[in-house]
C-alpha positions in Angstrom: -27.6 -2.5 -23.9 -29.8 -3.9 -21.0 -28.7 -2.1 -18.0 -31.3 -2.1 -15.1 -29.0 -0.9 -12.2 -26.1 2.0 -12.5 -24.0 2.0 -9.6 -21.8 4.8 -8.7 -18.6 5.6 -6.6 -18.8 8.5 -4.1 -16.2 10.9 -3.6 -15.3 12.0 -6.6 -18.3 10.9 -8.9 -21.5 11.3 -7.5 -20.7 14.0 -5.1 -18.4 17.2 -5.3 -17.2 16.5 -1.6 -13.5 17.6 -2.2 -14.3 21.4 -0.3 -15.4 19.7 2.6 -12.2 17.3 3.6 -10.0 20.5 2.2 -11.6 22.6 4.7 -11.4 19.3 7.2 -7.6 19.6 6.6 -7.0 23.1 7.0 -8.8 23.8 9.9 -6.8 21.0 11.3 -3.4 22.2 10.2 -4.5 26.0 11.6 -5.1 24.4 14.9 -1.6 23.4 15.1 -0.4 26.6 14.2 0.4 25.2 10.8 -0.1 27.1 7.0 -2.8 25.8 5.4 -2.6 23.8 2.2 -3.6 25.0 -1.2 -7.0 23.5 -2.5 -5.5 22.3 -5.6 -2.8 19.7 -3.8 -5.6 18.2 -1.5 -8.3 17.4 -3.7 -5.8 14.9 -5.6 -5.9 13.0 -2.1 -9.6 13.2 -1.4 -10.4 9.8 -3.0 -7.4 7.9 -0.8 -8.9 9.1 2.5 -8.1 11.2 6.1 -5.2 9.4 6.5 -4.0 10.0 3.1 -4.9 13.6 3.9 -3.0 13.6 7.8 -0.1 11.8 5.4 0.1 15.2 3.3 -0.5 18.1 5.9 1.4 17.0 8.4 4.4 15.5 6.1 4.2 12.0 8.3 3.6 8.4 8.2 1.6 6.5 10.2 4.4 5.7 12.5 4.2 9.4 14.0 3.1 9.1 18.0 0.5 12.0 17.1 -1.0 10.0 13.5 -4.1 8.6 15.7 -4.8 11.5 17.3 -4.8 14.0 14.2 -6.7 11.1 11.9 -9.4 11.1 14.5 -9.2 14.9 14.6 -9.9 15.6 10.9 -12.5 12.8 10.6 -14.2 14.8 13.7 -14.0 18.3 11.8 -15.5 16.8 8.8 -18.2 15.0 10.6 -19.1 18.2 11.6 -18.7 20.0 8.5 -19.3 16.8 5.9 -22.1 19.4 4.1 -20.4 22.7 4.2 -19.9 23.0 0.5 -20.6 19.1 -0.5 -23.2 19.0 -3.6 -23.7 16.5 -6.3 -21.8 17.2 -9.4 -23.6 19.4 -12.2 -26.2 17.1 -14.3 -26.0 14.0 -11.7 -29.4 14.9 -10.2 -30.9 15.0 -13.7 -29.5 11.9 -14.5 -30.8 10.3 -11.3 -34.4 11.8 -12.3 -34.0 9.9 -15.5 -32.7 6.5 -14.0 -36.1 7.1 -11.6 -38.1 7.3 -14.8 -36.7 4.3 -16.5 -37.8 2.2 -13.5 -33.8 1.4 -13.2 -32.2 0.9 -10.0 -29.3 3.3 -8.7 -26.8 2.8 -6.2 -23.3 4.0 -4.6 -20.7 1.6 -3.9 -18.1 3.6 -2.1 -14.8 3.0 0.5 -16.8 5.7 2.4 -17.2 4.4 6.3 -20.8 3.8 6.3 -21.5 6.6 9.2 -20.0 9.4 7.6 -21.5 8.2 3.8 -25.6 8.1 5.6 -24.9 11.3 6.7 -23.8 12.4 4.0 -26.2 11.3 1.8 -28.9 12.0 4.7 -28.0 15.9 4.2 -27.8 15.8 0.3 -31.4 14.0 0.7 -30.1 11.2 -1.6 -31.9 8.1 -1.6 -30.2 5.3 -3.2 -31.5 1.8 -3.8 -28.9 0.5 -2.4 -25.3 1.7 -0.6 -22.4 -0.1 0.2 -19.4 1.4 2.3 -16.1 0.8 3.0 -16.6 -1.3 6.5 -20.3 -3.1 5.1 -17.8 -5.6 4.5 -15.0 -7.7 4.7 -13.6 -6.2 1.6 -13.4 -2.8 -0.2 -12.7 -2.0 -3.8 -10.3 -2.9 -5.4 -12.0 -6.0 -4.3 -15.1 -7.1 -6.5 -17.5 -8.4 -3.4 -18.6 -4.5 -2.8 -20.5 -4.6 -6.2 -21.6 -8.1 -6.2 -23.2 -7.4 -2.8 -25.1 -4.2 -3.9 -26.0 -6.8 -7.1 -27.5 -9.8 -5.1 -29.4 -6.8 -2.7 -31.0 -5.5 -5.9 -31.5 -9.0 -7.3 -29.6 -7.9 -10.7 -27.0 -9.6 -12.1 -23.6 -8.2 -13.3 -24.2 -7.9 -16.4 -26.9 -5.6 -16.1 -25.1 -2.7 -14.7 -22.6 -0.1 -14.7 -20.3 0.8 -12.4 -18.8 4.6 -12.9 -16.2 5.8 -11.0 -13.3 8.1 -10.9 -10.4 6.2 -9.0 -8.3 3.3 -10.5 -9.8 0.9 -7.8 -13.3 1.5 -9.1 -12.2 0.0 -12.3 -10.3 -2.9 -11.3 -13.4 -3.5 -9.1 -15.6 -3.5 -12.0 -13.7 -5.6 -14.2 -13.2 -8.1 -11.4 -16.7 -8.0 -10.5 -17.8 -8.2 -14.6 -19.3 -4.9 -14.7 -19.0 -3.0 -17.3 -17.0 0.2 -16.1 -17.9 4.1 -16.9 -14.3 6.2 -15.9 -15.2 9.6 -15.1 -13.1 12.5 -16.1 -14.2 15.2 -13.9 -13.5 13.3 -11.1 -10.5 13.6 -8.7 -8.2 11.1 -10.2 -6.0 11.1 -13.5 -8.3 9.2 -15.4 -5.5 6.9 -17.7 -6.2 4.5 -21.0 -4.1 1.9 -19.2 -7.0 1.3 -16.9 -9.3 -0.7 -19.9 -12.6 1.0 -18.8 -15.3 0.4 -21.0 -16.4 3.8 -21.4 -15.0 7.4 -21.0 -17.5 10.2 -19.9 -16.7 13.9 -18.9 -19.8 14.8 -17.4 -22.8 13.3 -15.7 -25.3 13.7 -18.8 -23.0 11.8 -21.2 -23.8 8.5 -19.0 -27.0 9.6 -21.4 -25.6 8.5 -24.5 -24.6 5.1 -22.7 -27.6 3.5 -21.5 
């Protein structure tokens, strides 16, 4: 296969970022004077966002006169917290040394805002050939111009990458984008077969095996 660029979702896929928005979440709930949620129920939720995550703790829609206040709350908490526990996921760094060595390209294509993804990836001392967030854009995936952007800034073409993620919406991106699609399973979505990814890993290093 000639793959010169892998691209990778965020959340989920390249980095283990689910203890940070729990903790986010809880912190927020205990200043209300509210239990805290169980780890296990959030990190489902992690790849759909802090709203998503207000939606769950707080048992409200976005129609709730406090919704603003407590989104910009939790995204405040995790700012300051976005690399309490974050890491990348066992065998990603290796694989990134690897990609290095090949002279291939790397890059994250994520519905991340793009302040709290550089900082992210600032304290994780990542260095990407190319990053493209939720608001770089227009459009966010599901929508294919995320990954033909981070394409045309690498001067690759589609069919010379990958595109690994964890979520639904990293597939269908893929696929609309023709990129060839790696679903993870140790990601934080229910990886199903009705998704037509190409390719099926269950850790980092099997991405290996692929290119």
């Amino acid at each position: 296969m000639n793959i010169s660029t892998i691209l990778f979702d965020l959340d989920g896929t390249l980095v283990d970022t689910a203890p940070d928005l729990a903790y986010a979440l809880n912190a927020l709930l205990l200043e209300n004077g509210m239990s805290e949620k169980p780890y296990d129920q959030i990190k489902p939720l992690v790849s759909l966002g802090g709203k998503a995550l207000i939606k769950f703790g707080f048992d409200c829609d976005e129609s709730h006169p406090d919704f603003i206040d407590r989104h910009q709350r939790i995204l405040s908490i995790y700012t300051d917290n976005i690399a309490r526990n974050s890491k990348t996921f066992t065998g990603i760094d290796e694989l990134i040394a690897f990609v290095k060595d090949q002279k291939m390209f790397w890059g994250i294509v994520t519905n991340k805002p793009e302040n709290l993804t550089h900082l992210l990836l600032e304290k994780l001392r990542l260095k990407p050939d190319v990053v493209v967030c939720g608001d770089t854009l227009e459009h966010n995936k599901p929508h294919p111009a995320p990954l033909l952007y981070a394409c045309s800034q690498l001067a690759t073409t589609p069919q010379q990458c990958l595109f690994v993620g964890d979520d639904k919406n990293d597939i269908l991106a893929g696929q609309s984008a023709n990129i060839k699609t790696v679903a993870v399973s140790y990601g934080y979505g229910k990886i199903e077969p009705d998704w037509n990814y190409d390719y099926l890993i269950d850790k980092p290093s099997d991405l290996l095996k692929i290119i």
